[in-house]
C-alpha positions as CSV (number, residue, x, y, z in Angstrom):
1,X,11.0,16.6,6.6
2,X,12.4,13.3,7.2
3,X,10.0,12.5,10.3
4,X,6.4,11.5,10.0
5,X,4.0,13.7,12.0
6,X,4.3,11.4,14.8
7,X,7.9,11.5,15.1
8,X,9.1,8.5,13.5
9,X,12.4,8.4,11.4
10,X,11.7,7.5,7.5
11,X,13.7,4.3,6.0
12,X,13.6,2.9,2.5
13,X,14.3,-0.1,1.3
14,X,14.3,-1.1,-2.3
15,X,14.9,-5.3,-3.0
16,X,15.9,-6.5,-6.7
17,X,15.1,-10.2,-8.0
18,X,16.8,-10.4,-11.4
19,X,14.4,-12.1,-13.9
20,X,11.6,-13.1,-11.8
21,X,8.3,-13.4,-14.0
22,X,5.3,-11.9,-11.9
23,X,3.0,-14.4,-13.7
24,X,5.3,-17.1,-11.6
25,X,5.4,-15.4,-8.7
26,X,1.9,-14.5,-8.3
27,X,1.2,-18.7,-8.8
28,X,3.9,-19.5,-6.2
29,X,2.5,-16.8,-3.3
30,X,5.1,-17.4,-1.3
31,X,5.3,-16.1,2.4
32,X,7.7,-13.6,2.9
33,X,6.2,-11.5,-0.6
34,X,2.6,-12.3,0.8
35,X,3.5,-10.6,4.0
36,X,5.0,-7.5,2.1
37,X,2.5,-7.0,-0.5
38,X,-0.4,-7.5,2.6
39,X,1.0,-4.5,4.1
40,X,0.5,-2.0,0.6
41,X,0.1,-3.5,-3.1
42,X,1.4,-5.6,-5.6
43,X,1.3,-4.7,-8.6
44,X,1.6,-6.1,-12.3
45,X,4.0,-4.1,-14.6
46,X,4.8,-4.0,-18.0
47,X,8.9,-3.1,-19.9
48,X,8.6,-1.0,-22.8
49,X,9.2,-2.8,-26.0
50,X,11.9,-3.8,-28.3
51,X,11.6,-0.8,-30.4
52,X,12.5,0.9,-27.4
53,X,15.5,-1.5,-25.6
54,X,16.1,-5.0,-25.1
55,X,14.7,-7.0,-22.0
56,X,18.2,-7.3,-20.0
57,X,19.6,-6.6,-17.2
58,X,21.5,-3.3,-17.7
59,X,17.8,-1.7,-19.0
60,X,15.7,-2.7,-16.8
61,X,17.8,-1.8,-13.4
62,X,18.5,1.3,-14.9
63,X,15.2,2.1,-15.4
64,X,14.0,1.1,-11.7
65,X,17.1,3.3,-10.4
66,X,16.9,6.3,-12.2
67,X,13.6,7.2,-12.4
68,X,13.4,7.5,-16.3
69,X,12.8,5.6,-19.5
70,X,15.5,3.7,-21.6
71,X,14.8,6.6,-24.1
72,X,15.9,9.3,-21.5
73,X,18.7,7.1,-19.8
74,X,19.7,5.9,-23.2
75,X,20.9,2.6,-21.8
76,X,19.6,0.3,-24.1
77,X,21.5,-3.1,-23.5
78,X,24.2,-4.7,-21.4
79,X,27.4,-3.6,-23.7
80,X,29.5,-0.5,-22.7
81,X,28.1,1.8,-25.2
82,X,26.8,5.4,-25.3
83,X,24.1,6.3,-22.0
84,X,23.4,9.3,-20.0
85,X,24.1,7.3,-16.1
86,X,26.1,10.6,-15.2
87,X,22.5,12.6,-16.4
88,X,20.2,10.5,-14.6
89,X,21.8,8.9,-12.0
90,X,20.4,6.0,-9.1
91,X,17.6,7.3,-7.1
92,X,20.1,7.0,-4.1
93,X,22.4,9.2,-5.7
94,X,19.6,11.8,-6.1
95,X,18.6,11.0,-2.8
96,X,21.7,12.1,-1.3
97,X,23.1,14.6,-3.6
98,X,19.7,16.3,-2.6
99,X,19.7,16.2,1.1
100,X,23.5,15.0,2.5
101,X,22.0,14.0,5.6
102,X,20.3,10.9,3.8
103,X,22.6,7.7,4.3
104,X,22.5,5.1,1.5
105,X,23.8,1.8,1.4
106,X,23.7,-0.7,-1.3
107,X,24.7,-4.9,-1.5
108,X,24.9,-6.8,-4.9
109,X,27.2,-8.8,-7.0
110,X,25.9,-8.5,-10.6
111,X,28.9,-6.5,-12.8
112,X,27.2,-3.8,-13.4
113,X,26.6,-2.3,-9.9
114,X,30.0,-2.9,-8.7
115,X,32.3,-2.4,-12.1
116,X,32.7,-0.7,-15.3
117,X,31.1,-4.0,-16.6
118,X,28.5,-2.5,-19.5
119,X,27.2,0.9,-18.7
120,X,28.4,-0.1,-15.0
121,X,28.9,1.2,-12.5
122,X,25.1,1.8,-12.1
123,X,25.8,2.7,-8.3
124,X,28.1,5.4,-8.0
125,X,28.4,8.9,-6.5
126,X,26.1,9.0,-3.3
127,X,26.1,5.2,-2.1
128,X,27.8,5.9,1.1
129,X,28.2,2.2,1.8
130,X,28.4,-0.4,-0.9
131,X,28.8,-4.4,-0.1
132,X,29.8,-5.3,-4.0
133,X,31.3,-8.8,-4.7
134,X,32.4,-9.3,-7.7
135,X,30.2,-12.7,-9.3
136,X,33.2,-13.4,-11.5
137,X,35.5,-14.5,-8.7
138,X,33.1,-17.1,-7.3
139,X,32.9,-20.8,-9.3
140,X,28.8,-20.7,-9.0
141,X,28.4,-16.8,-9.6
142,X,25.5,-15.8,-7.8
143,X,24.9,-18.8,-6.2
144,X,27.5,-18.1,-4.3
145,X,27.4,-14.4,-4.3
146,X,23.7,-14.0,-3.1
147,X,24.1,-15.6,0.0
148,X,27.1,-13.4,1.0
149,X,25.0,-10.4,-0.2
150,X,22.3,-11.3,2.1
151,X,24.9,-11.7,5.2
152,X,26.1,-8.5,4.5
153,X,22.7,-6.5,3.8
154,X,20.8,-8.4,6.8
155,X,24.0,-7.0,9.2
156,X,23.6,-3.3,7.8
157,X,19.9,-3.4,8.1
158,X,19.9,-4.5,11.7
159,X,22.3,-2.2,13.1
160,X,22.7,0.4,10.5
161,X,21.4,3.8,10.0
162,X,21.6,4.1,6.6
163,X,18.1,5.6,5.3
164,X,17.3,4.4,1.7
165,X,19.1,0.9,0.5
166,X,19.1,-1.3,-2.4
167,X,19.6,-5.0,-2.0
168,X,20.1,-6.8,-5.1
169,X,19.7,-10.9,-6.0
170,X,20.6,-12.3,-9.4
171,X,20.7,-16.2,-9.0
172,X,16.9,-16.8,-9.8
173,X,17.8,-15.1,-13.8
174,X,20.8,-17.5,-13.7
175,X,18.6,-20.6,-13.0
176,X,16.4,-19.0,-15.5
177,X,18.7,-19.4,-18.3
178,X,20.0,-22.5,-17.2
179,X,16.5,-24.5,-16.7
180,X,13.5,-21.8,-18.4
181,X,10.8,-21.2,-15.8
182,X,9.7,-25.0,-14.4
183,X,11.1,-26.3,-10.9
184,X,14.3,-25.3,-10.4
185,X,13.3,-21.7,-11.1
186,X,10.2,-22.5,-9.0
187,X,12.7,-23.6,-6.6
188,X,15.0,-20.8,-6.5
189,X,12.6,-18.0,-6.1
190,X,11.2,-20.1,-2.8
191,X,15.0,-19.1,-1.7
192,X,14.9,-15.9,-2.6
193,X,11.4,-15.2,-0.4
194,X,13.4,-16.7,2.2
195,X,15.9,-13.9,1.8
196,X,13.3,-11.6,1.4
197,X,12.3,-13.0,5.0
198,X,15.4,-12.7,6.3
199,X,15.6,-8.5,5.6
200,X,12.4,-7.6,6.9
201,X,13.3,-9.6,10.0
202,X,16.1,-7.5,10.2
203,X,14.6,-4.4,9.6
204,X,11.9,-4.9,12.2
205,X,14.2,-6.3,14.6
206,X,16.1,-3.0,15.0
207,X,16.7,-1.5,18.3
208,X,15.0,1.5,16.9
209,X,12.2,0.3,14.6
210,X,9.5,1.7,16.8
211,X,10.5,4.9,16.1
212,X,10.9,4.3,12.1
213,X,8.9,4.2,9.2
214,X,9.8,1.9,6.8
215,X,8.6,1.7,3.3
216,X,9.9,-1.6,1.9
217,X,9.8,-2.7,-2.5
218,X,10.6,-5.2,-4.2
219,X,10.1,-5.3,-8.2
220,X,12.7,-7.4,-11.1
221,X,14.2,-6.5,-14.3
222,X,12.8,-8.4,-16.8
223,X,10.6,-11.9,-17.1
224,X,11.6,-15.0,-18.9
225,X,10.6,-17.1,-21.8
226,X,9.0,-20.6,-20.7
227,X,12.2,-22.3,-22.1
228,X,14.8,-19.6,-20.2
229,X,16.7,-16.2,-21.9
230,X,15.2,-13.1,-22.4
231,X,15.9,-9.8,-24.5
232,X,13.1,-10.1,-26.7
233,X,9.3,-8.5,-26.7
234,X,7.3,-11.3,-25.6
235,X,4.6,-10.8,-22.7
236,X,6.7,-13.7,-20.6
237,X,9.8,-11.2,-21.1
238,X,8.3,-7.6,-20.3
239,X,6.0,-8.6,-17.4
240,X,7.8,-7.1,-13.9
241,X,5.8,-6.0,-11.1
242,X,6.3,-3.5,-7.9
243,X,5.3,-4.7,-4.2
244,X,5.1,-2.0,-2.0
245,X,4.7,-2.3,1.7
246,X,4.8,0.2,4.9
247,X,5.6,-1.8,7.4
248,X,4.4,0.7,10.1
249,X,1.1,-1.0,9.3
250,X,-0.1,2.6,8.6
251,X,-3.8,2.1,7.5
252,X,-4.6,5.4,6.3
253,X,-1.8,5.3,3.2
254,X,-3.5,5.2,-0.2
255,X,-2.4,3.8,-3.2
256,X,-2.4,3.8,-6.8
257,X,-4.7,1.4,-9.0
258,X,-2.1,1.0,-11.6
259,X,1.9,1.5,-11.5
260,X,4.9,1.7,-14.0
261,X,8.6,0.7,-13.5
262,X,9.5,4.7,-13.5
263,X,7.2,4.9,-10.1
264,X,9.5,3.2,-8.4
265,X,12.1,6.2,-8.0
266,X,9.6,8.7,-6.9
267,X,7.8,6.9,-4.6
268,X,11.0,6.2,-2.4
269,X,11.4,9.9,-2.7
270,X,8.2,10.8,-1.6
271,X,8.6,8.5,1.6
272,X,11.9,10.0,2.3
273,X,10.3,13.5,1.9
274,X,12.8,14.4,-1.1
275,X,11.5,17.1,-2.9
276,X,11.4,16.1,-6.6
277,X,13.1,18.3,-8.8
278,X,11.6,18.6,-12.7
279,X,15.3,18.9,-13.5
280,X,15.2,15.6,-13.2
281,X,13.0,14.1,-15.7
282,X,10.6,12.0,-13.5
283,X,7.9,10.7,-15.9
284,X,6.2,8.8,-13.3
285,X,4.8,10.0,-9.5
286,X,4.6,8.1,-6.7
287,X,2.2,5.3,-5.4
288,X,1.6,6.4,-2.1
289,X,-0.2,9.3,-0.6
């Protein structure tokens, strides 16, 4: 059922920062995360290793999307190569596909969302909505492109009715690379929060929110070494982490101690009140009960 016992209409929304160490963010607290994570969890999460896949970008969005390990998606780096996508596809996919009443809507710029960049295009089939612009065309990449993506994403949040949506930002993993983790990559995840601001300001300024539940996350790919890049097994490069907030302010929801990147998927599922089907392969459960 898509309505909580008192009525109110279940929304979703899932937030990507690309390359965003939780060791970092956790130091840097910075408002808009605090105010998530204070109404649910935060957790600290770990990638598999090397001898399983790579830490980039391609893996770990996979993973958080699908549901299911590098081993089962079989993604295991950013190239076009052999995977299983068409298997195992994005939990809003799944989402849909399972009840065609759900609405989905997705923004991002990174290749491999929009394109058939890599293993691309990650979000396929069952997005009913997509806001995709392409990073190449742009002179900064996703300098430029974030801001844009957040314009579009804070529009389709405030007046939209799309249920379960994926909002991705990839400039903080640019900066990474350009600077390692010191102040610029300090600097640039202080941006992000604010965009991160901006979306649940536009979620709870709906004309509707009162009558909506809204379970909100927010989790990253991959970490970074201290001098910028990633793609190998050090702790700097598989740390990741899942916030989780209902911002109902429901006080009665219970969560989990621990969490892995696969409990991303289900948990959405669960709040949307989609049935999981074992066809699917779901290692993990969800967060929230």
């Amino acid at each position: 059922m898509r309505y909580t016992h008192d009525g109110k209409r279940r929304k979703a929304l899932f937030v990507g920062f690309d390359g965003v160490r939780d060791d970092v963010l956790r130091a840097l607290a910075p408002p808009a995360v605090q105010d998530l994570a204070s109404h649910g969890r935060w957790w600290t999460t770990t990638l598999p290793d090397v001898d399983v896949a790579p830490t980039v970008t391609a893996v770990g969005w996979s993973t958080l999307l699908t549901g299911v390990w590098p081993s089962t998606h079989k993604v295991s780096g950013n190239e076009d190569e052999f995977h299983l996508l068409h298997r195992y596809p994005s939990v809003l996919t799944r989402a849909y596909s399972a009840d065609r009443e759900i609405r989905t809507y997705a923004a991002a710029s990174a290749l491999i969302f929009g394109t058939h960049y890599g293993p691309g295009p990650i979000l396929g089939p069952g997005v009913n909505k997509l806001s995709f612009f392409d990073r190449r065309d742009y002179r900064e990449g996703f300098s430029d492109t974030d801001p844009l993506v957040l314009d579009e994403a804070v529009r389709e949040l405030r007046t939209g009715e799309h249920d379960l949506s994926f909002v991705y930002f990839g400039q903080a993993d640019k900066v990474g690379h350009e600077h390692g983790v010191g102040d610029e990559y300090r600097e640039v995840i202080g941006v992000l929060d604010d965009y991160l601001g901006r979306l649940l300001e536009a979620v709870r300024r709906r004309p509707t929110y009162d009558r909506e539940e809204w379970l909100v996350m927010l989790s990253t790919d991959h970490g970074h070494l201290d001098e910028g890049g990633h793609g190998g097994g050090s702790w700097q490069e598989r740390q990741s982490f899942i916030i989780a907030g209902l911002l109902s302010g429901t006080t009665d929801a219970k969560w989990r101690e621990e969490a892995e990147p696969v409990d991303l998927a289900p948990t959405l599922m669960d709040h949307l009140a989609v049935p999981v089907d074992p066809a699917w392969g779901y290692p993990g459960t969800t967060l929230c009960s």
